[in-house]
C-alpha positions as CSV (number, residue, x, y, z in Angstrom):
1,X,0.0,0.0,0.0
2,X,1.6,3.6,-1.2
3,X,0.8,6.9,1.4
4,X,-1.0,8.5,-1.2
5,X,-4.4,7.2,0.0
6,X,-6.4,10.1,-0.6
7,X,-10.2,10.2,0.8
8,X,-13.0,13.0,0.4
9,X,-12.6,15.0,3.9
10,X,-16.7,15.1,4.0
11,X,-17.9,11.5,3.2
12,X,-14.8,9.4,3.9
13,X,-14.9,7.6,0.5
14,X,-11.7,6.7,-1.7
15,X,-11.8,9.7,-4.0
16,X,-10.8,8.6,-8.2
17,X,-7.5,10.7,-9.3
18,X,-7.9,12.1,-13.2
19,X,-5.4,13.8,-14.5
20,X,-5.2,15.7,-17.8
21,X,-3.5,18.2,-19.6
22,X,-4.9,20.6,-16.2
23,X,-3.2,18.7,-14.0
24,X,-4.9,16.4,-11.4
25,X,-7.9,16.6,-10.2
26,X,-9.9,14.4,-7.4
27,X,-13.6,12.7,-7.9
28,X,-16.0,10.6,-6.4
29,X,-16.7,7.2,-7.7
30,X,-19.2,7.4,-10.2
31,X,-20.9,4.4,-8.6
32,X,-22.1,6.8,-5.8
33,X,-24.3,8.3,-7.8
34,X,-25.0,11.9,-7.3
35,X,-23.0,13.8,-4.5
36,X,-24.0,16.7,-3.2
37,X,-20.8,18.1,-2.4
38,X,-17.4,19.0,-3.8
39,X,-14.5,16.4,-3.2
40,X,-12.3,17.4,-0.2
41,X,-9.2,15.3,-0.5
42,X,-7.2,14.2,2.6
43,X,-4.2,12.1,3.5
44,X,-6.6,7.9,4.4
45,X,-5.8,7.8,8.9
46,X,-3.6,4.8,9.0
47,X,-5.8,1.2,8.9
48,X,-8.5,3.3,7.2
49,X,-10.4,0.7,4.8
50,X,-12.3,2.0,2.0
51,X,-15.4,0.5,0.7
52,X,-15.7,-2.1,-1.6
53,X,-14.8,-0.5,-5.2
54,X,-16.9,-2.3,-7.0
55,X,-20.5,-2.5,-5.5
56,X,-19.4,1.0,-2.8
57,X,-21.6,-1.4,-0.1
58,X,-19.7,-4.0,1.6
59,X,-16.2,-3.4,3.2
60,X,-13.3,-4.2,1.5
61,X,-11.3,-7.4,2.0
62,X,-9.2,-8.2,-0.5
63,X,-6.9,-6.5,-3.0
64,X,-7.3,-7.4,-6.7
65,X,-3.6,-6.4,-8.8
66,X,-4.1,-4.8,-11.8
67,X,-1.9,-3.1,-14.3
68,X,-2.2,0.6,-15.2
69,X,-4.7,1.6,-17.9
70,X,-6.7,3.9,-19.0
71,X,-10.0,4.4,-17.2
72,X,-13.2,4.5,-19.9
73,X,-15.1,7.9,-20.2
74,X,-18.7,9.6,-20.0
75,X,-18.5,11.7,-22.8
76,X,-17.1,14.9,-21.7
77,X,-15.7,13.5,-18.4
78,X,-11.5,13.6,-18.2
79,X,-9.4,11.1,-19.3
80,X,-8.4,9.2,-15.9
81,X,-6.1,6.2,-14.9
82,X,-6.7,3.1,-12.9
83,X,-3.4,2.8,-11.6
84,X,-3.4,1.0,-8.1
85,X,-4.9,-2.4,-6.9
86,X,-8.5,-2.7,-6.8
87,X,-10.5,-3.4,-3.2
88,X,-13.1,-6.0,-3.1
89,X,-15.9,-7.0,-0.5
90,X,-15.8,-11.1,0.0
91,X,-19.0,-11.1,-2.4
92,X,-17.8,-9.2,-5.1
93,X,-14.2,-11.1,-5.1
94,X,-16.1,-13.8,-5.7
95,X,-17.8,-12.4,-8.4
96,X,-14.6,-11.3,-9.8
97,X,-12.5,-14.4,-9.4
98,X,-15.4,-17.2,-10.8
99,X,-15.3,-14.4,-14.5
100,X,-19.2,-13.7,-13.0
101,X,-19.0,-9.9,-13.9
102,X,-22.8,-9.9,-15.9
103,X,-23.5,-10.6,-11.7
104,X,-21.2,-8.0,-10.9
105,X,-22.7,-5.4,-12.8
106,X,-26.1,-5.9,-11.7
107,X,-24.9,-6.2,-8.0
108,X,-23.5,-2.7,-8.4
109,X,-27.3,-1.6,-9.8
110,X,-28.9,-3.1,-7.0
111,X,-26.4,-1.0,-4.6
112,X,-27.6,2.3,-6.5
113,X,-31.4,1.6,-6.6
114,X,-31.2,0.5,-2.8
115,X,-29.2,3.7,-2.0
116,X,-30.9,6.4,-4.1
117,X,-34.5,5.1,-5.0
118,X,-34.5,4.6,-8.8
119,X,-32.5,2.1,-11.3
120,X,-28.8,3.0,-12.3
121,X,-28.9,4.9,-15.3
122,X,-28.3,3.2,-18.4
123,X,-25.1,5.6,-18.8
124,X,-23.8,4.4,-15.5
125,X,-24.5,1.2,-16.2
126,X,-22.7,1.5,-19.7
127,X,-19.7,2.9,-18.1
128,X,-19.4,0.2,-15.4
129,X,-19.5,-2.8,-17.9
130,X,-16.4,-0.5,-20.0
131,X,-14.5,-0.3,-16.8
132,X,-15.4,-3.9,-15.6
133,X,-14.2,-4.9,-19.3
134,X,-10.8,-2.6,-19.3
135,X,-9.9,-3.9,-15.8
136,X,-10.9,-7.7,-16.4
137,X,-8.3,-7.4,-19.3
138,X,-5.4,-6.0,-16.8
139,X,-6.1,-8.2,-13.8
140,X,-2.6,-9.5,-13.2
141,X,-2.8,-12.1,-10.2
142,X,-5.7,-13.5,-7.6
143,X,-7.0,-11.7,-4.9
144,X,-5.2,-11.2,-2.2
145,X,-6.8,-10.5,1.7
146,X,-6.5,-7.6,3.2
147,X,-4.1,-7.5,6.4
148,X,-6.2,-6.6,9.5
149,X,-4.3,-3.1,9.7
150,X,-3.9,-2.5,6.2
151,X,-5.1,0.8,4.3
152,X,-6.9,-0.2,1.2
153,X,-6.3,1.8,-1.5
């Protein structure tokens, strides 16, 4: 785990780095859905442990390596990078490990229509399956648990 763990200040969630010919700029997931405030980034307390960054319900427990690669855009969003290990609650690991991720998807829909009252737009949903497919092709080893008090990135 690196020290550059940065979370929003306001919600405590892992906050998505994009950078760009502007520089570097920090998000929220788009899997939270609408946020009704600007990101605040902030240095993760040590043993902070993000939420799972695939379905943003369960806790994470396990890392899942990837390579670096480009991050799929909403049109007119800016170009980002995935470019550290991916957390994972136990479910969605599983998901991710038994090449389930049609499951995965709608498991990440069911988190946004419990959380904001209506379906996940079919945008959103678009997206996900882009970024699912992008970091499905750079998954470079098997899940790996998460130490007690280990930071997740």
């Amino acid at each position: 785990m690196t020290d550059t763990t940065l979370i929003c200040k306001v919600c405590d969630r892992a906050l998505l780095r994009r950078t760009d010919e502007n520089g570097v700029t920090f998000l929220h997931p788009v899997a939270l859905g609408k946020v009704e405030h600007e990101p605040v980034p902030v240095q993760a307390p040590p043993g902070w442990r993000g939420l799972c960054d695939f379905c943003t319900d369960g806790h994470s427990e396990f890392l899942i390596p990837a390579n670096i690669f480009t991050v799929p855009t909403i049109p007119g969003a800016p170009i980002g990078m995935s470019d550290i290990a991916w957390s994972a609650c136990s479910i969605c690991t599983l998901l991710v490990e038994s090449d389930r991720w049609n499951t995965l998807l709608n498991r990440t829909a069911a988190t946004h229509e419990r959380r904001y009252g209506e379906p996940m737009p079919e945008l959103a949903r678009t997206f996900v399956r882009k970024l699912h497919r992008k970091l499905r092709a750079n998954i470079t080893g098997s899940a790996q648990p998460i130490d007690p008090g280990q930071e997740t990135p």
